[in-house]
C-alpha positions, 0 to 999 in steps of 0.5 A: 481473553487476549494475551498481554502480547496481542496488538490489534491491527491498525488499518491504514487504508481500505480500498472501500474508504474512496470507492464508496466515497465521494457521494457515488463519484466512482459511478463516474469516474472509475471503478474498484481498480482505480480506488484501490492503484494508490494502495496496490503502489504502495503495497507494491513498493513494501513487497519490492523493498521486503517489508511485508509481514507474514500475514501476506506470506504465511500461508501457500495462497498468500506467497503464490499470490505475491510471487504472481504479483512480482512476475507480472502475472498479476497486478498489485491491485489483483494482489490487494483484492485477494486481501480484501482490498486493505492495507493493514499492520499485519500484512508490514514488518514492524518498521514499515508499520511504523514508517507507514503510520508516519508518512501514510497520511502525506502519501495522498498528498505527495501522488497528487503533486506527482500526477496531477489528478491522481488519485483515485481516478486510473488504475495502478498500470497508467502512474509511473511506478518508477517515480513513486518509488523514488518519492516513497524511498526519499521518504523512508530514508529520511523517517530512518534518518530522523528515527535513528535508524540504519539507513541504506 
């Protein structure tokens, strides 16, 4: 029996949602890597902006794996491979949880007026970091704003 206060996990993305859809376009286009850069971005900016739940870091493995990626020793789609290639509720804070079931859907939209051609067809290492960032900050601030949230 599950407990009054278990709340399932939401699943935001999953790497398999665009690798294996399409109709085989990644047979072409790409590979896992490149279906999963949009996710490894985004992962990337929670983990900079200290958002991540303890399902990410709760464990040795987990925090080794994160320390790895914010070193450059690994890449954020290395990091979301070890995790299954998902971005889910558990791996955020409450607030990027919350933030991310608002502005997710917008997200895709938002990198293809970026990068023309995106997403889904480079790895994470060919998109300007920087600007993604900049597009997600822009956004989180002003979800804070309209939710009545401190804001930076």
């Amino acid at each position: 029996m599950l407990s009054e206060d278990f709340v399932p996990a939401t699943k935001h993305d999953d790497v398999s949602w665009h690798y294996q859809s399409a109709h085989g376009l990644f047979l072409i286009f790409g590979r896992w890597n490149n279906a999963a850069a949009h996710i490894a971005l985004y992962l990337r900016w929670i983990i900079e902006g200290g958002l991540m739940g303890p399902s990410l870091v709760g464990f040795p493995e987990g925090k080794d794996m994160v320390e790895r990626a914010r070193a450059g020793e690994i890449t954020y789609t290395s990091l979301l491979r070890w995790n299954d290639g998902k971005l889910v509720s558990h791996m955020l804070t409450s607030e990027a949880d919350e933030f991310t079931k608002s502005f997710y859907d917008a997200y895709l939209e938002k990198l293809e007026s970026l990068f023309p051609g995106f997403p889904l067809r480079k790895p994470e290492t060919a998109y300007r970091y920087h600007e993604i960032k900049k597009m997600i900050d822009i956004e989180y601030e002003n979800w804070k704003c309209r939710s009545g949230r401190p804001t930076s």
